[in-house]
ROKOLMAR-550896 format. One record per residue: x, y, z of N, C-alpha, C, O in turn. Coordinates in steps of 0.05 Angstrom, whole numbers, plus 5000, padded with zeros to 4 digits. Each point is the difference from the previous one (the first is absolute). Example, Ala and Ser with C-alpha at 12.3 -4.5 7.8 and 13.67 -1.06 7.14 Angstrom:
2
526448865156498250245000501850245000502150005013/497250214973501650245001498550225014501050225004/
This chain:
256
628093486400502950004998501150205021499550235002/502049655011502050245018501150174985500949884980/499550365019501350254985502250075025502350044993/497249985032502650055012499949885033497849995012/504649925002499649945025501850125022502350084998/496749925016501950205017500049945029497949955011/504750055004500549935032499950255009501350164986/497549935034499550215011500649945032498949795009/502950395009501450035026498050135019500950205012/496249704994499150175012500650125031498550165010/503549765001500450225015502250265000500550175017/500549804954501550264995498450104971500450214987/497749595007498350284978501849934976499550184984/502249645006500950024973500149674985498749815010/502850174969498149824978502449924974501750164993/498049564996501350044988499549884980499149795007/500950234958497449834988502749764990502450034996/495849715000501249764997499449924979501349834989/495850324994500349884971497750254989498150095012/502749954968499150244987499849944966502049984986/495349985003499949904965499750244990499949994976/499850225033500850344993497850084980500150134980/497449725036496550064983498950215015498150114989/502649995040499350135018502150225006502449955003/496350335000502150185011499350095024498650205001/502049685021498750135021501850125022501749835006/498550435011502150075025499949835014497949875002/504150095012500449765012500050155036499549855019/500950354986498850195022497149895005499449845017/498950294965497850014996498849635002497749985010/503049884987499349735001500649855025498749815007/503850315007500749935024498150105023499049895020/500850374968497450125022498249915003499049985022/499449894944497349915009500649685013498249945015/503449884983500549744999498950065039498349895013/503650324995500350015020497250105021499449945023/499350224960497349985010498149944996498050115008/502049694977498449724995499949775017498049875004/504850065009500249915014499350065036498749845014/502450374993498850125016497250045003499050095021/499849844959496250095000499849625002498749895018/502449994968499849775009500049785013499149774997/502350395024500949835026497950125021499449875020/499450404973498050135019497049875003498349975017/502049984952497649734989499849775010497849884999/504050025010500249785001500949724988501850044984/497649755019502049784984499549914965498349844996/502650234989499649964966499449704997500649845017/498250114963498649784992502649804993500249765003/501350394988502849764992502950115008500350145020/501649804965502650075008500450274988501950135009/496450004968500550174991498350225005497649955003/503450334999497750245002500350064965501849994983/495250105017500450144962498050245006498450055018/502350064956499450244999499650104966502050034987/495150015002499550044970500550375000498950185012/503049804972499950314982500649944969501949964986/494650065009499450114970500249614988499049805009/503150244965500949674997502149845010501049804991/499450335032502549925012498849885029497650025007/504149875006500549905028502249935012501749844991/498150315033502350035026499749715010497749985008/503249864995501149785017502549975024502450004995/496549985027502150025019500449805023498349935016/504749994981499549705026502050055006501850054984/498649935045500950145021502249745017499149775000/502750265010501749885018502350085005501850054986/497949945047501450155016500150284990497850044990/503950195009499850294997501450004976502050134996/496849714986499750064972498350054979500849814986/497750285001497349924979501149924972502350074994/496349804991501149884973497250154991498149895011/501350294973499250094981500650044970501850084986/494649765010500049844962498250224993498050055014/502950114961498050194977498549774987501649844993/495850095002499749784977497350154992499250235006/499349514972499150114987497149905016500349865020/497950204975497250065020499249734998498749925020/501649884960498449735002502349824990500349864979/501250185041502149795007499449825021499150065021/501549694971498549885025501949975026502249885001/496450255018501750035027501549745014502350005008/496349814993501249855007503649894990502349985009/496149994964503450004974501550275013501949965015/497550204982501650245012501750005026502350095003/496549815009500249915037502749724994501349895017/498750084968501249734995503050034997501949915014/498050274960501350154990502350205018502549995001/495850175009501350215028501549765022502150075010/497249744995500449815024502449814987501349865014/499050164965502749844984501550195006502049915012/498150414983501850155002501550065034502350005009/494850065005501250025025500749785011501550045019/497649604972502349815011503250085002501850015017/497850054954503449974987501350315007502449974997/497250215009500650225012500150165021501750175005/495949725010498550175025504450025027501750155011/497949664985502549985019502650134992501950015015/498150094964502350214988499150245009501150155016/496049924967498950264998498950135037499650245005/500049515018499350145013502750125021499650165018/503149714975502150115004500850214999501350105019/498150034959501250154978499250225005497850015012/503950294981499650225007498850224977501350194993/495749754995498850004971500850354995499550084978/501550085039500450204988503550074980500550204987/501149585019503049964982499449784982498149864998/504050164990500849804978499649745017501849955016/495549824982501949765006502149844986500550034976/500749805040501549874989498249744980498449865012/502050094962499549814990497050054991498649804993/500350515007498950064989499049964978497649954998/504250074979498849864966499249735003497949914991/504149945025499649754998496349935014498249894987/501750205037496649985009499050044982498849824989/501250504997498350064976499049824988497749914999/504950024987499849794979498949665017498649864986/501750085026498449815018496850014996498549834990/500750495025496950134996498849884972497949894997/504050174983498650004974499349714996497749924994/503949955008499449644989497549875022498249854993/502550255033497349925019497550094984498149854995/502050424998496950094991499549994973498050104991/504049774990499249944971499149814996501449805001/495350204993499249774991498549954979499350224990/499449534996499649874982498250204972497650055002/504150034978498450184973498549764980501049814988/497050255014498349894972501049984984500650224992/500349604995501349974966497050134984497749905002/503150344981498450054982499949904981498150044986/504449735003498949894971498849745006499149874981/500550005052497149825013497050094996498049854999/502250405000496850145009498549934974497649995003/503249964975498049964983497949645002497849905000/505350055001499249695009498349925024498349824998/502150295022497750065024498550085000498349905014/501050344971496950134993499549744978497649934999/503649984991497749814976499049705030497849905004/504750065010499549775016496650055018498249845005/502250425001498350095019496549974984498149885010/502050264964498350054990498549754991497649974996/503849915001498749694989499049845020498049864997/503750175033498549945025497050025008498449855011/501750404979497450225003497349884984497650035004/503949834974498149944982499649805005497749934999/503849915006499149625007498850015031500649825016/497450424992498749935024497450114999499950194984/498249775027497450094992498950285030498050145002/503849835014500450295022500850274968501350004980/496650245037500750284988501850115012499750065023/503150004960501550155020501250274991501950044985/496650155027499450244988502850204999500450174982/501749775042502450085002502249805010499949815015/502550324970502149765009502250114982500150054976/502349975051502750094993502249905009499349765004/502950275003502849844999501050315014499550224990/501749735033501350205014502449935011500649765002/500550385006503349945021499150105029498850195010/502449614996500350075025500950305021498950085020/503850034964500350175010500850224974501750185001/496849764979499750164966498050084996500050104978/497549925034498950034983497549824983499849755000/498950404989498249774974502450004979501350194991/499249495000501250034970498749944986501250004979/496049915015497550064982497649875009499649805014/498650434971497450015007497449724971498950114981/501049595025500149904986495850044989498949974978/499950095046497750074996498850205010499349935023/500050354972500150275011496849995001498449994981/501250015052497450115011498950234989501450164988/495849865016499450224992501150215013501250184988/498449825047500350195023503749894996501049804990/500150415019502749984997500150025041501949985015/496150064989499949965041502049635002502049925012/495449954966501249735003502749935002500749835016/500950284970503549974997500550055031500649845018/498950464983501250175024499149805026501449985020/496349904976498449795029502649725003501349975021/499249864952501549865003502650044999501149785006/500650404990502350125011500150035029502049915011/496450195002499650155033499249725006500349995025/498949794967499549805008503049805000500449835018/501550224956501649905007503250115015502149885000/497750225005501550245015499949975031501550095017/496249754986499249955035500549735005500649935023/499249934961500249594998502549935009501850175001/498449585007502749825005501250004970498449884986/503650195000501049974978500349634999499649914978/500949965036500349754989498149905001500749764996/496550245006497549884999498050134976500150234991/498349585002497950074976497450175029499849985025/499250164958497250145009498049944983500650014976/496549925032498249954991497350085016499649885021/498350364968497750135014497849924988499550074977/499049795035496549974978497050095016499550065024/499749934965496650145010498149964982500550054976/497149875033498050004987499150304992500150185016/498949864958499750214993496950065011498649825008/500650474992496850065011499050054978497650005003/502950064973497949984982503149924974502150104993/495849595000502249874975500250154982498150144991/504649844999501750154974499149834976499449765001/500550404976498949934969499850174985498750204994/504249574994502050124989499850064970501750104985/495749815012499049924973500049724990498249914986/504049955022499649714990499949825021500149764996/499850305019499149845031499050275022499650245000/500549475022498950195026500949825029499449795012/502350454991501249845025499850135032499750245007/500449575008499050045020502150125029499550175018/502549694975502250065017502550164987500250054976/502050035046502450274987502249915009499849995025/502449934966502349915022501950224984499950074976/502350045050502350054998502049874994499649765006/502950294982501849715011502950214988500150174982/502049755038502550104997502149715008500549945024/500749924953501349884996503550004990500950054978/500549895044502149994993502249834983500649765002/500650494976501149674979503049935013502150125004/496549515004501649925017502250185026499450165017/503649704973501850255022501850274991502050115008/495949954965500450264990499950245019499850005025/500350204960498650295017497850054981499450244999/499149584982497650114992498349865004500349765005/496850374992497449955010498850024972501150094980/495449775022498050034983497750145018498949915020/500850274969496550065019498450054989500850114979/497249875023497650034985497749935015500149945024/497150084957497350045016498349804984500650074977/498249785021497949774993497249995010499450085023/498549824958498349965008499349654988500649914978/498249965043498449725004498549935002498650105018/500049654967497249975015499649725027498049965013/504049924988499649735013502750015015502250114995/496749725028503849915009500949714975502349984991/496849945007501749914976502850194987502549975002/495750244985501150224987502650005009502249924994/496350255028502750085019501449885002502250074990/497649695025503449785006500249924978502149894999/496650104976502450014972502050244993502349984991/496350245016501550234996502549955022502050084988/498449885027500850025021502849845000502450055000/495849725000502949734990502050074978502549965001/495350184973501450014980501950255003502150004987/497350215029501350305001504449845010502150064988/497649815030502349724998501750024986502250115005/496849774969500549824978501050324982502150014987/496650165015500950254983503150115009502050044986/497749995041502150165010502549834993501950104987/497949615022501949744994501150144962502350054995/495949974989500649954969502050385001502150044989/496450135024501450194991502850025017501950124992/498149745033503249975007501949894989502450035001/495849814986502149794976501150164977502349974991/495850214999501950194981502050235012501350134984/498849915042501550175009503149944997501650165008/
């Protein structure tokens, strides 16, 4: 989730924040400075992998995308997925960039609240109905059971929220943290799917399987995902799991 965004003047050094959910207290001195030499170390580096520079402190992340002698800097949360984020920032500077790079960010602009309030509706997006989640954890779970794949972990996340529940909890809690950082890096509008033969088969006690797939599926044109970890023994298996992972996302969009 974005917690705050901010247009920053880099050639007079000042800043002005455009949306603030007031989860974060941070100097805004102090953030301009580093924005500013981040970027500067960035450009010395050389060309960034995408439109955005980022930057991890602690559970947070600096996001910064740049045009003309402006920066749009996003606070978010560490396993937000960048792309969605990038998306997000690029709605705002459509609908803005040409006011804000006018504009003299150290006075009152004109029509100020009104941008504000603009900021907010661009970057508010889609909350989980919590009185759905029961009904989706049962949808999910019964999934799980009408397939003969082990699937050792598997959760329901937002896009730019967060996990909203953890439906089968790995042992290693690395696993969550692996498929988070995994979805955080993806095309938000595409499914992800990773498999490998395992080097020595898993047995599990009631089978024994040979292969491991990843898979991060998106429900439909929500902002939420399913991810989770499986184990298989056949491609059979698999392109049942596969086909059917589909058919799940389809039933839980339908209750949305």
């Amino acid at each position: 989730m974005i917690h705050q965004l901010l247009v920053i003047d880099r050639r007079k050094s000042i800043g002005l924040t455009l949306f603030d959910d007031g989860q974060l207290i941070l100097q805004s001195d102090l953030l301009i400075g580093l924005v500013q030499a981040l970027m500067v170390l960035g450009e010395e580096m050389g060309p960034v992998k995408g439109s955005l520079r980022e930057a991890e402190l602690g559970q947070y992340q600096i996001s910064i995308l740049s045009k003309d002698h402006l920066a749009y800097v996003a606070i978010q949360d560490t396993y937000d997925s960048e792309p969605f984020t990038r998306n997000l920032m690029e709605g705002v500077v459509d609908e803005y960039h040409t006011t804000l790079s006018k504009s003299n960010l150290h006075v009152q602009l004109k029509k100020e609240q009104l941008i504000k309030k603009g900021v907010v509706k661009l970057l508010t997006t889609m909350q989980f109905p919590v009185d759905k989640l029961e009904e989706t954890r049962e949808l999910i779970i019964d999934f799980v059971a009408n397939h003969s794949v082990y699937v050792d972990a598997l959760l329901l996340a937002d896009l730019d929220d967060g996990i909203i529940d953890i439906i089968l909890q790995p042992e290693s809690e690395r696993i969550i943290r692996l498929l988070m950082e995994i979805l955080s890096e993806i095309p938000f509008e595409r499914h992800w799917v990773g498999q490998t033969r395992l080097h020595k088969p898993l047995d599990n006690g009631q089978d024994v399987y040979d292969y491991e797939l990843w898979m991060i599926y998106r429900v439909k044109d929500t902002d939420f995902c399913l991810l989770g970890r499986a184990y298989y023994r056949d491609e059979q298996e698999r392109k049942r799991l596969i086909s059917d992972l589909e058919g799940l996302t389809e039933l839980i969009a339908g209750l949305l």
